[in-house]
N, C-alpha and C positions, 0 to 999 in steps of 0.2 A: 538521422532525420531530426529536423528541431523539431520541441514540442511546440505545439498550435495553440493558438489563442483567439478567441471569437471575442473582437469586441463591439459591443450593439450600442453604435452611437450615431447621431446625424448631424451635429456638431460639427463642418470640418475643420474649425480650427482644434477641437479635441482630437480629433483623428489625426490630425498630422502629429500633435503633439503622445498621441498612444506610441504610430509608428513608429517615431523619431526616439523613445522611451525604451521600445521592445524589438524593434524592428530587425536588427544586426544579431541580436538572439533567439528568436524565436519567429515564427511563423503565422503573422498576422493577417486576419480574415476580419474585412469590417463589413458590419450588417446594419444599415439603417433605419431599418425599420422593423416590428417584432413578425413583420410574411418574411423578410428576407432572413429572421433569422432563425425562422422554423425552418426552412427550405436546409439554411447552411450545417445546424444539427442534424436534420433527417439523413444527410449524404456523407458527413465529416466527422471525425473523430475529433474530439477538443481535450484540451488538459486541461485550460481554465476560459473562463465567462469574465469580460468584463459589460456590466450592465448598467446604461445609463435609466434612469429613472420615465424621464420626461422624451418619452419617446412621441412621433407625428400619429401610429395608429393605436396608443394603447397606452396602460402603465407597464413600467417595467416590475414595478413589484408585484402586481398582481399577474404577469408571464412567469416572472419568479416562481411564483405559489402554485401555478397552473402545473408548471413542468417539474416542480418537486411532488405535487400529487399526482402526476402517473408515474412520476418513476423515470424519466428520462435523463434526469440529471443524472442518476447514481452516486456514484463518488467524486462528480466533477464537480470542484470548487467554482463560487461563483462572489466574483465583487463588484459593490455595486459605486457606479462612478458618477457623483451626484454635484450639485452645488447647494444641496443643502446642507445644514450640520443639525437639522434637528435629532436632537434625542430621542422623542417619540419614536421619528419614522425610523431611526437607527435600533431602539428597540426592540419593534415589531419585525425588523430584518432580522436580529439574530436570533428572536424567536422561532423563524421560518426556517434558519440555515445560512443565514448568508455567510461568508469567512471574513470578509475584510469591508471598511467603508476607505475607499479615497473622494476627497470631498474638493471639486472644482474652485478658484485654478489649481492644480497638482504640481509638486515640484516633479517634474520625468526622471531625474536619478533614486527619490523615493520609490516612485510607481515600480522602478526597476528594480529595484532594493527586496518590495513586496511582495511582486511577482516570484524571483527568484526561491525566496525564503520559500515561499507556497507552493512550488515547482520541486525543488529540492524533496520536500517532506511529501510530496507523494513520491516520487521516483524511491526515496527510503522505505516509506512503506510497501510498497510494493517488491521491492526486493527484500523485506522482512517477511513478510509472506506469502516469497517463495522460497526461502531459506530457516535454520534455525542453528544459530552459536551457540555452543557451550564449552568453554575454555579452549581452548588451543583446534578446535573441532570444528566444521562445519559440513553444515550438512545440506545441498541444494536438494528441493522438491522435486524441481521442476528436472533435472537431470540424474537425478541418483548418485551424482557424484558426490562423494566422501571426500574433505581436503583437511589434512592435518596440517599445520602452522610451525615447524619446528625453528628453531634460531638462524639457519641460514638457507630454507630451503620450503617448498611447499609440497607435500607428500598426499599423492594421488591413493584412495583406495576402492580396490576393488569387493562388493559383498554380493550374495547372493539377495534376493527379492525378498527373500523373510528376514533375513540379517539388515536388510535395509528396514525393515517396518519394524523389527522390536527394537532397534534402534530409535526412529522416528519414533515412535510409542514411547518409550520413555523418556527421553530428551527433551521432547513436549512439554511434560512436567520434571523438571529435573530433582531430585531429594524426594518425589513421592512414592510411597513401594506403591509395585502394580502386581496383583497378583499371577499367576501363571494362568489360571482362566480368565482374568481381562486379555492376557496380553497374545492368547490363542484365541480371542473373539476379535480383537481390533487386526492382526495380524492372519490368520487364517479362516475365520467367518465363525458366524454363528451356526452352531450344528454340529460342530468339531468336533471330536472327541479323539483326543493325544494325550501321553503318558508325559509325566513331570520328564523324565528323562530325555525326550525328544527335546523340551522347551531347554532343558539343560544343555543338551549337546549343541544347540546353535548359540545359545549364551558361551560356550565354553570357547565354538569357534570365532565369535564376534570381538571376543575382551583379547584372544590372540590378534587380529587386525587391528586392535588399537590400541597395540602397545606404543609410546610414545606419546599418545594424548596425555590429557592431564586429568581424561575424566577416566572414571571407573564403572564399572556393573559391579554392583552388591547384589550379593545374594541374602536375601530375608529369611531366615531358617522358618521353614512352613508355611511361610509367608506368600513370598515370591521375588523381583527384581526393584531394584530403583538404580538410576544416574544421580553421579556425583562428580563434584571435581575433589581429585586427591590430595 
């Protein structure tokens, strides 16, 4: 599915110029006016906002501000597509949040250049956190799958649900020691009460399933555990 893009413009020769920019990649939703473009947020999921200023019912800066104070934006980036180039109003936008200014007329392979670039780095982020690397390792959140990276092949592993969290616990932070009661609190809950030698024997069986990585489990003598790369 392509990612969507709301852009709040009345403009049509901007509009056709948005389309014709973004149109062949992505999934464009124009909204004229700032009803039609609460309507199109309230039912539609967006990846980005483009936001013309000088809209027929409203400013767009002050919908901006409106929809960053409840909380509707979130993490959805938003740019604002102006024909002004004041500094002022361009300061008071990144004061607020805005990501990006394109400043009317726009060249459409920049607008496109922009977009991308800002599309890309969520799609990254979002798959950094649901994942976590550390050398030849990785580690999905979202599916518990273990995949080691060897020279001509990608190696599937299987852990059990606490071999996956003292795992995910210290990979987290990787070089910092955790001790054994951190890592029976983050791992098995608070209230626990287990013998170093339990927290032992599933370190002992986890550093066998990743033999081939390039990271290691230290042991911290009285300490506790840290990840490292070897």
């Amino acid at each position: 599915m392509k990612p969507r893009i709301l852009a709040i413009e009345d403009a049509p020769d901007i509009q056709l110029l948005i389309r014709g920019a973004l149109g062949a990649s992505y999934d464009v939703v124009i909204s004229e006016t700032i009803e039609q473009a609460r309507g199109a947020l309230a039912n539609n999921p967006f990846d980005l906002i483009l936001l013309d200023l000088g809209l027929p019912d409203g400013d767009g800066m002050r919908f901006f501000a409106e929809l960053k104070a409840t909380g509707k934006l979130a993490n959805l980036p938003v740019f604002i597509v102006t024909g002004s180039n004041s500094i002022q109003e361009k300061t008071i936008g990144f004061q607020l949040g805005i990501e990006d200014y394109i400043v009317k007329p726009f060249d459409p392979l920049e607008m496109k250049l922009r977009v991308e670039a800002r599309i890309k780095k969520g799609i990254d982020n979002a798959q950094s956190a649901n994942s976590i690397s550390i050398g030849n390792l990785n580690i999905d959140l979202a599916s518990h799958h273990i995949r080691i990276q060897l020279e001509n092949e990608t190696r599937t592993v299987e852990l059990s649900s606490k071999e996956f969290g003292i795992l995910t616990f210290l990979a987290r932070v990787p070089n910092k020691i955790k001790s054994r009661e951190q890592i029976i609190e983050a791992v098995w809950g608070n209230g626990i009460h287990l013998s170093d030698r339990t927290i032992d024997s599933h370190v002992s069986r986890l550093r066998k399933k990743l033999l081939g990585t390039n990271v290691r489990l230290e042991a911290v003598t009285q300490v506790g555990y840290r990840i490292a790369l070897s």
